[in-house]
ROSE-4610 file (N, C-alpha, C; in Angstrom, 1 decimal, always signed):
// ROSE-4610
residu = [X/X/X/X/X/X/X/X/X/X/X/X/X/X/X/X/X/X/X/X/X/X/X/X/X/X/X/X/X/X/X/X/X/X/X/X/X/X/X/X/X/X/X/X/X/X/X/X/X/X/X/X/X/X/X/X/X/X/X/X/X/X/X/X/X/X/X/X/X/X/X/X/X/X/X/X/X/X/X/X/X/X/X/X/X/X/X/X/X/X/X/X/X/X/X/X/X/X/X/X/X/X/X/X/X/X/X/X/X/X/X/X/X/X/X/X/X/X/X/X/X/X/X/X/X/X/X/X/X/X/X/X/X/X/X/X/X/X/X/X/X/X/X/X/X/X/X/X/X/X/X/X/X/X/X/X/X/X/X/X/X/X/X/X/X/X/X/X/X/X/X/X/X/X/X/X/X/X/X/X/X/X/X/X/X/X/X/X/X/X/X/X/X/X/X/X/X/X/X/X/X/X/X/X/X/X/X/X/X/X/X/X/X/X/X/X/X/X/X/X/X/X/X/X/X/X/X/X/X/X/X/X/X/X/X/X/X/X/X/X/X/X/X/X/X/X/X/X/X/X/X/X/X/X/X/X/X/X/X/X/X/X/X/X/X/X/X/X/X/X/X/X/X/X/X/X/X/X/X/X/X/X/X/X/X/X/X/X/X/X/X/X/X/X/X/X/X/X/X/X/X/X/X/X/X/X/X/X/X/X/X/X/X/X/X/X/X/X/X/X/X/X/X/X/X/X/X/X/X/X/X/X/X/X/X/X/X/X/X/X/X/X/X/X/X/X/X/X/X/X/X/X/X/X/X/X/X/X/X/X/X/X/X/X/X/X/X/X/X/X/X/X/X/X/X/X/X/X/X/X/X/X/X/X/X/X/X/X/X/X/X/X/X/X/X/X/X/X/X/X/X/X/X/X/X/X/X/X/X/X/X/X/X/X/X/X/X/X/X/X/X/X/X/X/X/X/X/X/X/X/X/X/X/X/X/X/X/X/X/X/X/X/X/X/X/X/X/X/X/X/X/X/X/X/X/X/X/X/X/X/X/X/X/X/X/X/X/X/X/X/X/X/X/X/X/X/X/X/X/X/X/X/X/X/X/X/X/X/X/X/X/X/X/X/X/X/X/X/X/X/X/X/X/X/X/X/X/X/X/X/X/X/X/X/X/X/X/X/X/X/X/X/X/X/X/X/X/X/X/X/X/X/X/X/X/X/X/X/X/X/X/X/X/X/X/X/X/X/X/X/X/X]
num = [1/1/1/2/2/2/3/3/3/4/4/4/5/5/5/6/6/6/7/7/7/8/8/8/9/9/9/10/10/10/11/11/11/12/12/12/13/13/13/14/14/14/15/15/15/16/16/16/17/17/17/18/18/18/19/19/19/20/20/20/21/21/21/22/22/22/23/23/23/24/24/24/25/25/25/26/26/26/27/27/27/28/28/28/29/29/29/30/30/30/31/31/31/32/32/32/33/33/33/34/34/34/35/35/35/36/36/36/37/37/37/38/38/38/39/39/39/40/40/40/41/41/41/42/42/42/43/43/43/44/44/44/45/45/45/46/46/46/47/47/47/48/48/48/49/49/49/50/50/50/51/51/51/52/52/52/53/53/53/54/54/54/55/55/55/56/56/56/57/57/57/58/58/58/59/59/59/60/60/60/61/61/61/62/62/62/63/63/63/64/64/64/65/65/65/66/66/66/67/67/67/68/68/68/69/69/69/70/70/70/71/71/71/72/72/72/73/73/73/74/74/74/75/75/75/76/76/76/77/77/77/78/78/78/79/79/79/80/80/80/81/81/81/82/82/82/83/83/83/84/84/84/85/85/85/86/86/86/87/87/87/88/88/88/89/89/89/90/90/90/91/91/91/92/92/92/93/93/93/94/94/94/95/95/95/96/96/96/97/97/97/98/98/98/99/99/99/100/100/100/101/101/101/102/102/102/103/103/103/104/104/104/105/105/105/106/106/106/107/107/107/108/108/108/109/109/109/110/110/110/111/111/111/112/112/112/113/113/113/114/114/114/115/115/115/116/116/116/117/117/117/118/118/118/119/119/119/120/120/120/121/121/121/122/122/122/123/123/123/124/124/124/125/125/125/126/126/126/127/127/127/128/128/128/129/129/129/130/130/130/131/131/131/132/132/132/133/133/133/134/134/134/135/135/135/136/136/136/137/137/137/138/138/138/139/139/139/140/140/140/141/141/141/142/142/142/143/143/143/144/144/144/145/145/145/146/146/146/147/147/147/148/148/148/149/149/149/150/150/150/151/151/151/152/152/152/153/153/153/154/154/154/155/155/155/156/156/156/157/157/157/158/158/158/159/159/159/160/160/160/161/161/161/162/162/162/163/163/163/164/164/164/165/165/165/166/166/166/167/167/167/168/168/168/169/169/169/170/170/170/171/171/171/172/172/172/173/173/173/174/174/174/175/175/175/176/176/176/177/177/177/178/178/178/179/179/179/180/180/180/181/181/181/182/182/182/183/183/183/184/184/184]
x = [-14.4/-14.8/-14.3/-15.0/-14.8/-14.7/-13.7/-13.4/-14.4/-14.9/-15.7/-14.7/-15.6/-14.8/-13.8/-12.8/-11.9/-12.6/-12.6/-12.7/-11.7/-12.2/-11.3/-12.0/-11.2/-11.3/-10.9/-11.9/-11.5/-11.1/-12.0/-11.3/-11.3/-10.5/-9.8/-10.2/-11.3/-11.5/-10.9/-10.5/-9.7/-10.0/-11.4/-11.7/-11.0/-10.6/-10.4/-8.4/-8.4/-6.9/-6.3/-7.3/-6.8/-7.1/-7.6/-7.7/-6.6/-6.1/-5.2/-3.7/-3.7/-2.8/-2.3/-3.9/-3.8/-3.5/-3.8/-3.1/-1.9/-1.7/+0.2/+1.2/+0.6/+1.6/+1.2/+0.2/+0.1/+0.9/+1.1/+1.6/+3.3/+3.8/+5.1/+5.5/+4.5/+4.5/+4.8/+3.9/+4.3/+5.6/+5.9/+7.3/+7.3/+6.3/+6.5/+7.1/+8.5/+9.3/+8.2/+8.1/+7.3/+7.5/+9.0/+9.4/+9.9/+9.0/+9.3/+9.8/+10.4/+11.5/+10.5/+10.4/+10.0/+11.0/+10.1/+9.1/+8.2/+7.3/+6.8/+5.7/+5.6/+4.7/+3.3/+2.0/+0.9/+1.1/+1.9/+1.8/+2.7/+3.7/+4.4/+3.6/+2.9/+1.7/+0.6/+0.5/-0.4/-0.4/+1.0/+1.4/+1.3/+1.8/+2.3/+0.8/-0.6/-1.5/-2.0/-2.0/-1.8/-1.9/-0.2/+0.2/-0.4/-0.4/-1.1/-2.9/-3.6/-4.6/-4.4/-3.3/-3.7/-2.8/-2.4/-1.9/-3.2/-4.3/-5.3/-5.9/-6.7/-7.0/-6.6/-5.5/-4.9/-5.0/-5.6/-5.2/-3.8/-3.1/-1.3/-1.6/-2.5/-2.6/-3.9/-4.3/-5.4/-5.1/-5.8/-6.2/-7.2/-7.2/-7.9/-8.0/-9.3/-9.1/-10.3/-10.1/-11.2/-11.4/-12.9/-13.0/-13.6/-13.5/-14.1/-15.3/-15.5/-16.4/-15.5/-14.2/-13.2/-13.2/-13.1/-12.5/-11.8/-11.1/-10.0/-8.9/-9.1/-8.1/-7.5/-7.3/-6.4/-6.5/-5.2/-5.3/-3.9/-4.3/-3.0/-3.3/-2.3/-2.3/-1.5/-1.8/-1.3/-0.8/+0.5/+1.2/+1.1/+0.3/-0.3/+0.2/+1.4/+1.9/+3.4/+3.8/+4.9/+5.2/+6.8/+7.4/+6.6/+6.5/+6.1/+6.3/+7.5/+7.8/+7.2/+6.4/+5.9/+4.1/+3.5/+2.2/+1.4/+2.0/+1.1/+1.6/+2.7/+2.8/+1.9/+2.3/+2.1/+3.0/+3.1/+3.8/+3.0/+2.5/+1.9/+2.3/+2.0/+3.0/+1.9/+2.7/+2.0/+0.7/+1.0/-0.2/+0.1/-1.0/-0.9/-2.7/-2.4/-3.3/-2.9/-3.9/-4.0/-3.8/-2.8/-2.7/-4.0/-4.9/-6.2/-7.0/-7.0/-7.2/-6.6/-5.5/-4.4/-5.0/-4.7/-4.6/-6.3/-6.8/-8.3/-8.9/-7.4/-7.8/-7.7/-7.8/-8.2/-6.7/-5.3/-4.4/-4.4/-4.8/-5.1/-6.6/-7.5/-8.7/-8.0/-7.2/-6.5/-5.7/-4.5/-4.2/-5.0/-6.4/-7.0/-7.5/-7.9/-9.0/-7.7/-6.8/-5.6/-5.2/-5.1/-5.1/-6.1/-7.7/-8.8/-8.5/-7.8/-8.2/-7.1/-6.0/-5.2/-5.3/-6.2/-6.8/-7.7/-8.6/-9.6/-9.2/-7.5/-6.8/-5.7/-6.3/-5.4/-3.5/-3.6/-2.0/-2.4/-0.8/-1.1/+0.3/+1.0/+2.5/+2.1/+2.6/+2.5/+3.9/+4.6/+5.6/+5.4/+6.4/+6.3/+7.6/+8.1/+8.9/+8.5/+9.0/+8.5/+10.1/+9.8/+10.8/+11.3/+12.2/+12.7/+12.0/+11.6/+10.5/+10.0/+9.3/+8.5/+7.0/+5.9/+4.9/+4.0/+4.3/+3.9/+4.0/+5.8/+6.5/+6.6/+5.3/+5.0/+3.4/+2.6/+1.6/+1.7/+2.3/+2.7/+2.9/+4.1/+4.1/+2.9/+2.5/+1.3/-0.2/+0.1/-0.8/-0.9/+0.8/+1.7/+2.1/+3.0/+3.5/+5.1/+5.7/+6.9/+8.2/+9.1/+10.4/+11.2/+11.1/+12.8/+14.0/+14.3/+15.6/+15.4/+16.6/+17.0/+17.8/+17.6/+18.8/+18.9/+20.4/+20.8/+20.5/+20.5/+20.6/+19.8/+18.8/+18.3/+17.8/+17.0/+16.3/+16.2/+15.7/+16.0/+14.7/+14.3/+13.3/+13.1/+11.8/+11.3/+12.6/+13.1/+13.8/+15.0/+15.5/+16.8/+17.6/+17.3/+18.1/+18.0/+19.4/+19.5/+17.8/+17.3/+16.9/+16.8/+17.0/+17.1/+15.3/+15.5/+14.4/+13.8/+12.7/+12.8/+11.7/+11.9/+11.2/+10.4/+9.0/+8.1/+8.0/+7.0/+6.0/+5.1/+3.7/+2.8/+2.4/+2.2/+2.1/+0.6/+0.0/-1.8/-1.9/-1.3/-1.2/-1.2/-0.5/-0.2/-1.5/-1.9/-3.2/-5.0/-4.8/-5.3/-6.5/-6.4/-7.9/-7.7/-6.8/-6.7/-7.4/-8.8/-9.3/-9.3/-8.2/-8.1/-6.7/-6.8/-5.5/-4.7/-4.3/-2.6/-2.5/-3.1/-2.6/-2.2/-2.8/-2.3/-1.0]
y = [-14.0/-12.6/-12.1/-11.5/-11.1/-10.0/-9.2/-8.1/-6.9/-6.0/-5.1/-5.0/-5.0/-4.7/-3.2/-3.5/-2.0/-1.0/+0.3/+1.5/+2.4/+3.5/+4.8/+5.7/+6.2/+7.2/+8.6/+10.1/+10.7/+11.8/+11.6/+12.3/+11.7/+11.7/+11.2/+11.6/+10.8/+11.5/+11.1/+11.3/+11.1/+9.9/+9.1/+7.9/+6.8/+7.1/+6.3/+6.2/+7.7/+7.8/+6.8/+6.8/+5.5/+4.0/+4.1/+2.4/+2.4/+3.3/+3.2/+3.0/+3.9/+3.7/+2.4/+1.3/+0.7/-0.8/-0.7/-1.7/-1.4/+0.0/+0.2/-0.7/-0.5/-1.0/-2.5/-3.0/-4.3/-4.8/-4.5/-4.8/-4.8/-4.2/-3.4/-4.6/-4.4/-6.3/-6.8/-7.3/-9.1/-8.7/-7.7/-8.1/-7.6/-6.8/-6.2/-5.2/-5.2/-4.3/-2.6/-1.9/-1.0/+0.3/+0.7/+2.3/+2.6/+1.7/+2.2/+0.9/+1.1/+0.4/+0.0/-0.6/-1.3/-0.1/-0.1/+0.1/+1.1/+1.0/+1.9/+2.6/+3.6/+4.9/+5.0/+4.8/+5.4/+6.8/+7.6/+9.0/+9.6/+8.3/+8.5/+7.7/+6.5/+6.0/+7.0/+7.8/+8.7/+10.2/+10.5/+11.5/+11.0/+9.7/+9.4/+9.3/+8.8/+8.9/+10.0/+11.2/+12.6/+13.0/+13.0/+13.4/+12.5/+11.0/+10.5/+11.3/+11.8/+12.6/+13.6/+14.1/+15.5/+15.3/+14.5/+14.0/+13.7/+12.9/+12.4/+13.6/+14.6/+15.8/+16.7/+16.6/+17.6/+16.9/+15.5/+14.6/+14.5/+14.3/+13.5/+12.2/+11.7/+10.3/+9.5/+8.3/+7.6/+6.7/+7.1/+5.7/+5.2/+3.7/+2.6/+1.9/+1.6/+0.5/-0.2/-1.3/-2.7/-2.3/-2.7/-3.1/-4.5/-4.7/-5.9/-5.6/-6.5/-6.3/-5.3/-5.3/-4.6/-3.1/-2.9/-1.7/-1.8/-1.1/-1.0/-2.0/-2.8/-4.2/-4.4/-3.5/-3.2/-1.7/-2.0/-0.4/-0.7/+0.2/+0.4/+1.9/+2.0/+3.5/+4.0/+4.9/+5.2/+7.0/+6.7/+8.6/+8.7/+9.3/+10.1/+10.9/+12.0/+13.2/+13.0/+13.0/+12.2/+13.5/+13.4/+14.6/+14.9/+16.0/+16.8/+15.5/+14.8/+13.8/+12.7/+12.5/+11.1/+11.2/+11.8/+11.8/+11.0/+9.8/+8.3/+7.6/+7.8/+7.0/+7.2/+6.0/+6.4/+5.3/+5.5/+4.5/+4.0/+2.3/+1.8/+1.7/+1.7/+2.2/+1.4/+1.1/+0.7/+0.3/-1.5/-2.2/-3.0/-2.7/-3.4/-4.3/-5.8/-6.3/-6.5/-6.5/-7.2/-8.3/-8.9/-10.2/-10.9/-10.6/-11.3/-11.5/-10.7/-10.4/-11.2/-11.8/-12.0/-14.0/-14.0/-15.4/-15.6/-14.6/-14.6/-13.7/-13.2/-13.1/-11.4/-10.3/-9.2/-8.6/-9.2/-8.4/-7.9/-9.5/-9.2/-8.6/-8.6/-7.8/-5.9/-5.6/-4.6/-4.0/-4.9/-5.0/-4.4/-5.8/-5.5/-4.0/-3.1/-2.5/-0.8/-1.2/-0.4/-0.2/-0.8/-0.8/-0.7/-0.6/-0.2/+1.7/+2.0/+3.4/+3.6/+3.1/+3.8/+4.0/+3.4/+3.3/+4.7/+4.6/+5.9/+7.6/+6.5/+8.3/+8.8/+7.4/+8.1/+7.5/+6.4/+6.1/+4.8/+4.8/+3.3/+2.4/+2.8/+2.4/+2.6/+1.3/+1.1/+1.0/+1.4/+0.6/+0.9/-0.6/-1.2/-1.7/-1.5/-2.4/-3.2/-4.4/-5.5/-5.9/-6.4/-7.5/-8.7/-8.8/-10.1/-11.4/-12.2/-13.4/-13.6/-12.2/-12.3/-12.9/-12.4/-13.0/-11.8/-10.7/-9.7/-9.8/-10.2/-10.0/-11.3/-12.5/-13.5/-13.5/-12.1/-12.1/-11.1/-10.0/-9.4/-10.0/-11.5/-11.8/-12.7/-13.4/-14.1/-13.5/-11.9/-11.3/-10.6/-10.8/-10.4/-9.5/-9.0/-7.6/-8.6/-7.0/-7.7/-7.8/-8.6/-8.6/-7.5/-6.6/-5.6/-6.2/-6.2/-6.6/-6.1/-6.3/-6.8/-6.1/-5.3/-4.7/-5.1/-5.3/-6.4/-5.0/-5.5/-4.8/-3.1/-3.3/-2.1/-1.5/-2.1/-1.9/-2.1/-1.9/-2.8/-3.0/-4.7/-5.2/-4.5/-4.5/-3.7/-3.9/-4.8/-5.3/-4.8/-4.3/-3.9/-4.7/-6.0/-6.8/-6.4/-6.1/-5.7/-7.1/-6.4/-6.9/-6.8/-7.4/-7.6/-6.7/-5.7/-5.3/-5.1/-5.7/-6.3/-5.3/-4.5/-3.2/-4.5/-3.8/-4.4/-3.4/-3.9/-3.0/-3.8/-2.9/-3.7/-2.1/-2.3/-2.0/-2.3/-1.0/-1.3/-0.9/-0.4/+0.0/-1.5/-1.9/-3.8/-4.3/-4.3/-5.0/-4.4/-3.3/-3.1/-2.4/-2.4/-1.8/-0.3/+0.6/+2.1/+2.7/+3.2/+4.5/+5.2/+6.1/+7.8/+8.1/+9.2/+9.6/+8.9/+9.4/+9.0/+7.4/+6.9/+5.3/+5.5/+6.3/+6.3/+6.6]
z = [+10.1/+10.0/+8.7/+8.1/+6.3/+6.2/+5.6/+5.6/+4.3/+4.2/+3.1/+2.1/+1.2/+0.1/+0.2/-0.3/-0.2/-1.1/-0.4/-0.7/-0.4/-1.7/-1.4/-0.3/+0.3/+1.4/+0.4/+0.5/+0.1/+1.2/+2.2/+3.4/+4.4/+5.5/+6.4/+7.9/+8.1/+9.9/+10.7/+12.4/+13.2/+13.5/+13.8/+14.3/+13.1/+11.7/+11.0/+10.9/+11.4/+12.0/+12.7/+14.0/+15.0/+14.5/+14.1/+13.4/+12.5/+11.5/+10.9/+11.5/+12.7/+13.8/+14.5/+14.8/+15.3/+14.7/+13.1/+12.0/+12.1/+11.5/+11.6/+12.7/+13.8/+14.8/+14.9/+14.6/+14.6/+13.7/+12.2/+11.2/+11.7/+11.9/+12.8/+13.7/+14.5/+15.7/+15.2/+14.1/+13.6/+12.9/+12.6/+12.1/+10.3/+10.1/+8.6/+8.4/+7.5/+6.9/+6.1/+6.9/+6.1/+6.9/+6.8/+7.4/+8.9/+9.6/+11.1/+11.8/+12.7/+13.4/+15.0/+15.3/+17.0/+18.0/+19.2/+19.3/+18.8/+18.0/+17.6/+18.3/+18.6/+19.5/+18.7/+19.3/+19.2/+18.4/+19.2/+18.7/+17.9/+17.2/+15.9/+14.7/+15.1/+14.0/+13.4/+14.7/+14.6/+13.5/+14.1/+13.2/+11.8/+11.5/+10.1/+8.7/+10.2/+9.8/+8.8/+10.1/+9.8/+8.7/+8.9/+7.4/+5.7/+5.7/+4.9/+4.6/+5.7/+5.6/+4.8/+5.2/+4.6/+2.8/+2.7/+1.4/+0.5/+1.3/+0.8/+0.2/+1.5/+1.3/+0.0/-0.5/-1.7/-2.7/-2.7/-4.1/-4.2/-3.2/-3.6/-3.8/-2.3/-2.4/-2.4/-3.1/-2.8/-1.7/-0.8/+0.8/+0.0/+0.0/+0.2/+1.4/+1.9/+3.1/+2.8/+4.0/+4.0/+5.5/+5.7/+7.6/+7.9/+9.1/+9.6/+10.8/+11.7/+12.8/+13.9/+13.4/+14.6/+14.3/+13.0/+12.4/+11.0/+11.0/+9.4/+9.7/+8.8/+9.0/+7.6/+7.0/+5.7/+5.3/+4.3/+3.5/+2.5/+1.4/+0.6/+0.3/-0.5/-0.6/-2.2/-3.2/-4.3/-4.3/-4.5/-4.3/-5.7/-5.3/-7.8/-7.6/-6.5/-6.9/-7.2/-8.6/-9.7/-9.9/-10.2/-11.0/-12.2/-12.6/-14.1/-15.2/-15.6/-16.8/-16.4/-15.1/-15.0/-14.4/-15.4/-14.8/-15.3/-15.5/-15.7/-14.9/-13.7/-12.6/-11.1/-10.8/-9.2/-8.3/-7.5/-6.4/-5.9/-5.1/-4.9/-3.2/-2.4/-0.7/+0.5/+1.3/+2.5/+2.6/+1.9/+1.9/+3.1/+4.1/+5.3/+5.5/+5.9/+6.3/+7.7/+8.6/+10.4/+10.3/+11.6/+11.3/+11.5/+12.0/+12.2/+11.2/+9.9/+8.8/+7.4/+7.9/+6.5/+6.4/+5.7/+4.7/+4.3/+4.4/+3.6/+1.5/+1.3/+0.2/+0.3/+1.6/+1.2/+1.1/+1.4/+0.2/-1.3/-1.9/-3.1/-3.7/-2.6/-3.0/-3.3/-2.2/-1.4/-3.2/-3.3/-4.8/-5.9/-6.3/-7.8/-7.0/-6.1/-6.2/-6.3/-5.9/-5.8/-7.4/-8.3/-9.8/-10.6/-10.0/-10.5/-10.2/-8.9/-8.3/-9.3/-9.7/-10.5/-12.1/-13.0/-13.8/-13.7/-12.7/-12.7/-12.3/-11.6/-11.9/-13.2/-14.3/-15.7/-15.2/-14.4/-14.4/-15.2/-15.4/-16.4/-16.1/-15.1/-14.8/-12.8/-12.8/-11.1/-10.7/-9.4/-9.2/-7.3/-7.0/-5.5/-5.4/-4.2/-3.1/-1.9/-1.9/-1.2/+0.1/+1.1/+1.3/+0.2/-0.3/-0.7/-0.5/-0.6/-0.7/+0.1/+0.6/+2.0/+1.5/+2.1/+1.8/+0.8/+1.3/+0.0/-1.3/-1.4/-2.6/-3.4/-2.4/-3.2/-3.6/-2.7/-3.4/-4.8/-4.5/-6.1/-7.2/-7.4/-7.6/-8.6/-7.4/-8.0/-8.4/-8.2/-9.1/-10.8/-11.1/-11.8/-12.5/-11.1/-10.9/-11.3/-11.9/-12.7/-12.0/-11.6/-10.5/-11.2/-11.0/-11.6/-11.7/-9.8/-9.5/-7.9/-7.2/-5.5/-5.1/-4.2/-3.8/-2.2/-2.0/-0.7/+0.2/+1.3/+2.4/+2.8/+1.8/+1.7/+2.6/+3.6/+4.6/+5.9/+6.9/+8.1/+8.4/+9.5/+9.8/+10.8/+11.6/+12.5/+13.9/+14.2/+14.9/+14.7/+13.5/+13.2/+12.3/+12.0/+10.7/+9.8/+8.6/+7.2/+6.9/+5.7/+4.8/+3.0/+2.2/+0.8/+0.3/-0.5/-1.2/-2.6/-2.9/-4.6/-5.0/-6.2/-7.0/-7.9/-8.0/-9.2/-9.6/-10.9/-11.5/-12.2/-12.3/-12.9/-14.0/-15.5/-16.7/-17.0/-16.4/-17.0/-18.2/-18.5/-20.6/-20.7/-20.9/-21.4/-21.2/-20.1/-19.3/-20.2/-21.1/-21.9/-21.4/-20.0/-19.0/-18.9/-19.3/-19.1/-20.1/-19.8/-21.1/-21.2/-21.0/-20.8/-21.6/-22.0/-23.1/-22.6/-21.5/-20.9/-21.2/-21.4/-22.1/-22.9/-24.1/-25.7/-26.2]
């Protein structure tokens, strides 16, 4: 089953809430480090959805997602609302694939389309946090996003184990694809 090419969402309906909901806690299940702790609630995924809507709504944030025959079986997301001295950043946040979904290629589709949407919003500096040599922080990698550095014990796994968390960044100035002043 093949997932759609990722698009931006610019507004956020409730039916796309629950699918969003229902990746979150899958992603959560298998065990991916990304904010919330086991067991996680329907109606705390829900809320968090929410709020990512109404972020979308104001232009804070770009939602991206992919669907399948199921529903929305990815998403990443870019926070474009940066202090005043950094308005060629963004934060790259909660790229989640289904596990039914993963080892087909639509992380890194999820990725390039996530640095196309940041391009067309005039950023030209990405940055991400990953688990420590998890499977994310080896596809960043091998898309090449740059290792910063590690910080021990930053996080906890869904389950509650410390985990190690490694900062990238990917430099679309460098990358030579940015056309809009804020490159120059």
């Amino acid at each position: 089953m093949t997932a759609s090419h990722p698009h931006r969402l610019h507004t956020v309906t409730r039916e796309q809430i629950e699918q969003l909901a229902d990746l979150l806690i899958d992603c959560v299940e298998g065990g991916a480090s990304v904010s919330f702790m086991l067991p996680l609630s329907r109606e705390r995924a829900i809320a968090f959805w929410d709020q990512v809507a109404r972020g979308v709504a104001a232009n804070h944030r770009a939602l991206l997602i992919a669907e399948d025959a199921h529903g929305i079986c990815g998403t990443v997301q870019l926070i474009l609302d940066q202090p005043d001295n950094q308005p060629h950043r963004a934060d790259l946040a909660k790229m989640l694939v289904h596990r039914r979904a993963r080892r087909q290629g639509l992380g890194a589709a999820l990725m390039r389309a996530a640095e196309q949407v940041a391009r067309e919003c005039g950023k030209t500096l990405l940055v991400l946090d990953a688990v420590t040599d998890g499977d994310a922080a080896r596809l960043y990698e091998r898309l090449g996003w740059v290792r910063v550095g590690v910080i021990p014990r930053y996080a906890l796994m869904p389950r509650g184990e410390p985990c190690a968390t490694t900062y990238y960044y990917r430099d679309l100035a460098a990358d030579g694809a940015v056309g809009d002043e804020h490159a120059r």
